[in-house]
C-alpha positions as CSV (number, residue, x, y, z in Angstrom):
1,X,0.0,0.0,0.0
2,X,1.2,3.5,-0.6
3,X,0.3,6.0,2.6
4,X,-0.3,9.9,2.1
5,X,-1.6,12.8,4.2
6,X,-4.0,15.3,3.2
7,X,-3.8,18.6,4.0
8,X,-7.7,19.0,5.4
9,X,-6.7,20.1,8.3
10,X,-4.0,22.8,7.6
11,X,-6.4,25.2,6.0
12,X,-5.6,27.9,8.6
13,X,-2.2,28.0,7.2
14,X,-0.3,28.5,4.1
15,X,-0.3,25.1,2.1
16,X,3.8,25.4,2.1
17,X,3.7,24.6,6.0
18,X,2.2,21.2,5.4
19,X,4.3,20.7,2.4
20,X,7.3,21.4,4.9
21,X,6.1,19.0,7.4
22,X,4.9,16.1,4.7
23,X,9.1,16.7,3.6
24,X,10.2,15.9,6.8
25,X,7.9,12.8,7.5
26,X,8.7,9.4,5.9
27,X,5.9,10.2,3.3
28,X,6.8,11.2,-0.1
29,X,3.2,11.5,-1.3
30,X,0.1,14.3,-0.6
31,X,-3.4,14.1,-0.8
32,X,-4.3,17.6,-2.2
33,X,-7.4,18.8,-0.6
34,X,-8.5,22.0,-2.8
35,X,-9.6,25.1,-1.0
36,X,-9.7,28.5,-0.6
37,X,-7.3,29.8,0.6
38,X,-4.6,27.6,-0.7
39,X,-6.1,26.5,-4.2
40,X,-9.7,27.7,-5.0
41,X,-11.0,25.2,-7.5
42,X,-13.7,27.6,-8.8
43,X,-11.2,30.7,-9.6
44,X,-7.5,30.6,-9.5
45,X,-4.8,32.5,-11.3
46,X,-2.8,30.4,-13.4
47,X,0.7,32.0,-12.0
48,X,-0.6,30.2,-8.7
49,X,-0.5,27.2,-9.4
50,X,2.5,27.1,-11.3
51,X,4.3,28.1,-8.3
52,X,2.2,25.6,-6.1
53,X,3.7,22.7,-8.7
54,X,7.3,24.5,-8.0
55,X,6.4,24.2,-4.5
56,X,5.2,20.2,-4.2
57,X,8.0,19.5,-6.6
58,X,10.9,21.1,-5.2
59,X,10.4,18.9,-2.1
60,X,10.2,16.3,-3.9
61,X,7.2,14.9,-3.5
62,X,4.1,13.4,-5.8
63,X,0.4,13.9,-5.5
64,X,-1.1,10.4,-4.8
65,X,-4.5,12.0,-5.4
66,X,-6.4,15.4,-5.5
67,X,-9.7,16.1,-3.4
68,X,-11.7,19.6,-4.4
69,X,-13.9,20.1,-2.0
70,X,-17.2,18.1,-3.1
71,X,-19.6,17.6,-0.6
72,X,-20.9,21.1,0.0
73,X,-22.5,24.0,-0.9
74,X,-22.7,24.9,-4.0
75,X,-21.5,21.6,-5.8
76,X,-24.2,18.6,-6.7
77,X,-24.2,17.1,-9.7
78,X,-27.0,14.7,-9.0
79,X,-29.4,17.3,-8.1
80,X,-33.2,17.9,-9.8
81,X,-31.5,21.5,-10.2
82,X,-29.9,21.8,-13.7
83,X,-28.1,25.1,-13.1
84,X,-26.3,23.3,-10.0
85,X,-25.7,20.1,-11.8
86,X,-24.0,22.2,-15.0
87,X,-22.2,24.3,-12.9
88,X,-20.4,21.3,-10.5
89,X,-19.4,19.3,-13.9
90,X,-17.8,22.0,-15.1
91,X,-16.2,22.3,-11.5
92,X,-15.1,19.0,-11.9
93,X,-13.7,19.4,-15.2
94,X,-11.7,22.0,-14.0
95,X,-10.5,19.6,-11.3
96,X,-9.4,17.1,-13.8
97,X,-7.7,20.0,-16.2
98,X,-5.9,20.8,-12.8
99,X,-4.9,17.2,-12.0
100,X,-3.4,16.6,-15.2
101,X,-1.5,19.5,-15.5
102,X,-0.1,18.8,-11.6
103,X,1.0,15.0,-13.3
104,X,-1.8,13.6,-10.5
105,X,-3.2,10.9,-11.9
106,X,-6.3,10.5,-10.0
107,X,-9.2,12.7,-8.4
108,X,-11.7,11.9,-5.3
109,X,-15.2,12.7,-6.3
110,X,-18.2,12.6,-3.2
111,X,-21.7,11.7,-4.5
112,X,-23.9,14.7,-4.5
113,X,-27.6,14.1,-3.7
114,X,-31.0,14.7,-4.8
115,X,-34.2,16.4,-3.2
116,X,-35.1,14.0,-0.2
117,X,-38.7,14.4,-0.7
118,X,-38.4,13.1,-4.7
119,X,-37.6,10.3,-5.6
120,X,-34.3,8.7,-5.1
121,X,-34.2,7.1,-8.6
122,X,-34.3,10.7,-10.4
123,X,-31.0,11.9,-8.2
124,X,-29.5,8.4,-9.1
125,X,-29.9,9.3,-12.8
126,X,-28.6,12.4,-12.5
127,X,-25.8,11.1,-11.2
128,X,-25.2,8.4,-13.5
129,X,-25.3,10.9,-16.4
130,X,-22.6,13.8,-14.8
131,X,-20.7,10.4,-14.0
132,X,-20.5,9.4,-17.6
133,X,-19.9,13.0,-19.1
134,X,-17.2,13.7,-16.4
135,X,-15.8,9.4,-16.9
136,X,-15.6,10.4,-21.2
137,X,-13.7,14.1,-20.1
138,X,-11.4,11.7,-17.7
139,X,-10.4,9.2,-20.9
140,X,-9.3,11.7,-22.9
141,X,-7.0,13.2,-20.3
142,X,-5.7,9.9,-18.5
143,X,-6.9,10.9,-15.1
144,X,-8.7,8.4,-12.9
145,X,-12.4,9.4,-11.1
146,X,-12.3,7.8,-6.8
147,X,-15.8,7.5,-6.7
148,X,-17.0,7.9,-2.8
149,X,-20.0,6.9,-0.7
150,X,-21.3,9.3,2.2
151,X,-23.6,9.2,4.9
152,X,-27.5,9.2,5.0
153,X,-27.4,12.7,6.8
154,X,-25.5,14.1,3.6
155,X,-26.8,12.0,0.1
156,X,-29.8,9.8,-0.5
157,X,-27.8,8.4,-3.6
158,X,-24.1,6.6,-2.9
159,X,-24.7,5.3,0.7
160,X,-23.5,1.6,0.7
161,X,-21.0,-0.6,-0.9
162,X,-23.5,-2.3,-3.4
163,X,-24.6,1.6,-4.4
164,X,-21.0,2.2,-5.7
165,X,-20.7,-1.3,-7.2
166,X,-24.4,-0.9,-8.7
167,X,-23.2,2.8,-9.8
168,X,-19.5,1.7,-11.0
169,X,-21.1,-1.2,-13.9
170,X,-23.9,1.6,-15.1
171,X,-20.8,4.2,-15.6
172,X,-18.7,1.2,-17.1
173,X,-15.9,3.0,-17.9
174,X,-12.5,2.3,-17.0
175,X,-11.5,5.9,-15.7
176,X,-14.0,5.7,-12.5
177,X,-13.4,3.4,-9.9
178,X,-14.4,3.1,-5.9
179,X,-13.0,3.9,-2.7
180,X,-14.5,3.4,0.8
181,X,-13.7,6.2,3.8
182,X,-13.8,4.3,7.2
183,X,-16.1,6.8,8.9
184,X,-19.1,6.1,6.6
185,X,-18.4,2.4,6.2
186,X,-19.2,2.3,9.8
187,X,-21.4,4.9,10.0
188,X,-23.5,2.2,7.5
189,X,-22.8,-1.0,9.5
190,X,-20.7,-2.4,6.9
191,X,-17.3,-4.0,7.1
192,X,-14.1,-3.5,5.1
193,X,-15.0,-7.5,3.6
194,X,-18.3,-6.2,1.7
195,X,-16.7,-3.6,0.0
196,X,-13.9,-5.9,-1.2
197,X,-16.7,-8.1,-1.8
198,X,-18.8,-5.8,-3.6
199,X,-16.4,-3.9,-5.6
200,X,-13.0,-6.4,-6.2
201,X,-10.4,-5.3,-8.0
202,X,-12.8,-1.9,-8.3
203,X,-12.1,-0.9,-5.1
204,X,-8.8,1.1,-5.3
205,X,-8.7,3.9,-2.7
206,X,-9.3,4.4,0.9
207,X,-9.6,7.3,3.4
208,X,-8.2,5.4,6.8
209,X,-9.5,8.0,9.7
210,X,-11.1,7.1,12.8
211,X,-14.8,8.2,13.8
212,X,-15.1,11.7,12.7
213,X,-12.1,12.0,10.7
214,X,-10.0,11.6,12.9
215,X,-6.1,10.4,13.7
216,X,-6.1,6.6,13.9
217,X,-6.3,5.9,17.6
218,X,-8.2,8.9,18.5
219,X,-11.6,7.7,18.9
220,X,-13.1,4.3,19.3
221,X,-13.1,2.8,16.0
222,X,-11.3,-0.1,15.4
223,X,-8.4,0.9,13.5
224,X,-6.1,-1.9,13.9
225,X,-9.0,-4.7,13.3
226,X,-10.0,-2.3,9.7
227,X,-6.2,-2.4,9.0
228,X,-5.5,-6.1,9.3
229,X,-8.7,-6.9,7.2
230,X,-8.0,-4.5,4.5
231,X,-4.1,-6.3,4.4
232,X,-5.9,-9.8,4.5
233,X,-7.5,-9.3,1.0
234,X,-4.1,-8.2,-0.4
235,X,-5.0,-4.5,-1.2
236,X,-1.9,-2.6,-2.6
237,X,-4.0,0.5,-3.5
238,X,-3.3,4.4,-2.3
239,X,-4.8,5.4,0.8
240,X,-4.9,9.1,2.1
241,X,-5.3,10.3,6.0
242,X,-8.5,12.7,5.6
243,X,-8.1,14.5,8.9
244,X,-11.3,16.5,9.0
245,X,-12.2,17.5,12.6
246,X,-11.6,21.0,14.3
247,X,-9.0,19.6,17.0
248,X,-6.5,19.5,14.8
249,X,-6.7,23.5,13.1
250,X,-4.7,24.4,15.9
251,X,-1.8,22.3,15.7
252,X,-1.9,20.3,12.4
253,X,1.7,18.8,12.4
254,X,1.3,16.9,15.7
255,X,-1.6,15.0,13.8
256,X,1.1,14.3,10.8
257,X,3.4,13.0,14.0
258,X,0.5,11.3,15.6
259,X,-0.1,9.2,12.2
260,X,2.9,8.3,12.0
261,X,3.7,7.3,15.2
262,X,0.1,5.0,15.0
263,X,1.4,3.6,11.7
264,X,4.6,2.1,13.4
265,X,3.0,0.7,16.4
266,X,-0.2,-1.2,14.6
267,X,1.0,-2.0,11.3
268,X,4.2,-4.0,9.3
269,X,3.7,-0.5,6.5
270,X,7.3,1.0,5.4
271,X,6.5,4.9,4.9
């Protein structure tokens, strides 16, 4: 497996302070989360991100995936409204332009959702179609769609790990594959064995956080068990840290340390 951070929870800071910290950890791979005000996916100069490439590069590190923010306000593209769902697949194409020109080769996407009093199966369409126009965009420029599930309080569409398998054959398309985040796998009473059952050689990301998005260790979840399970069905995917929760604005590199440090004491992973 091949381990990288994600820079979530630095977004108070300047994202050269968690490239400084990712440098001097044994990773050599980031998850790029996209923001304002480090990179603003909806509007940024081009000058900007050439020097955020001179910046990841000159450190000499990779970008295992990018993650534009996608599971808020104002970006849904399996919503009944057709300005919204226009407008977020052109924010993902924008996403994938950016992901190529970086040399990342892959890009999480979060189901959006639908109206929860319609009906599910017209938000499921919708989403099927933005998947197929934004899986065509992804062939032509060699960059690879992590399709994710979330929780019933946030979508009515992608909730399970047979809705991302079911999803995954309708798009059939080589350039969109799954990935599971530990939080809502639990937070759906499913285990790491039905998604590897559900989704094989499909499943090729995951998001390895604790309940809430948190540092491994830091809450009850357990991380150990989900570990040994995912190395028992021989994964060798990417999987990113997505360190969401509030606790960690404040001092962002002890998490980094706190990773690591959980890494060497529960697992047989070389960073």
């Amino acid at each position: 497996m091949k381990f990288a951070p994600m820079n979530y929870h630095y977004v108070r800071y300047p994202i050269e302070k968690f490239l400084d910290k990712v440098e001097q950890s044994p990773f050599t791979s980031i998850d790029l989360y996209c923001s304002a005000p480090q990179l603003n996916m909806f509007d940024y100069p081009l000058q900007r991100l050439l020097r955020l490439d001179k910046e990841i590069r000159k450190r000499n590190l990779d970008i295992m995936v990018m993650t534009p923010e996608n599971c808020t306000y104002p970006v849904n593209f399996c919503t009944q409204d057709t300005l919204t769902r226009e407008s977020s697949i052109r924010y993902y194409q924008r996403a994938i332009d950016t992901a190529e020109f970086l040399g990342c080769p892959n890009v999480q996407i979060s189901t959006g959702f639908g109206y929860f009093d319609q009906p599910r199966e017209e938000a499921w369409n919708y989403c099927l179609e933005s998947m197929q126009i934004l899986a065509s965009y992804c062939e032509r420029k060699g960059v690879k769609l992590f399709l994710e599930e979330l929780k019933t309080t946030t979508t009515n569409v992608l909730i399970t790990s047979k809705d991302i398998a079911r999803m995954l054959e309708e798009i059939n398309s080589e350039a969109v594959v799954g990935m599971v985040d530990m939080d809502q796998m639990t937070y759906a009473n499913e285990t790491v064995d039905n998604w590897f059952d559900a989704l094989g050689d499909k499943l090729q990301h995951i998001h390895f956080n604790d309940r809430g998005h948190t540092v491994p260790g830091d809450c009850d979840f357990p991380m150990k068990e989900y570990y040994e399970a995912i190395k028992k069905r021989g994964y060798e995917g990417t999987v990113s840290f997505e360190i969401c929760d509030r606790r960690y604005y404040n001092n962002p590199d002890q998490a980094i340390d706190d990773i690591v440090t959980w890494m060497k004491n529960n697992t047989i992973e070389r960073l």
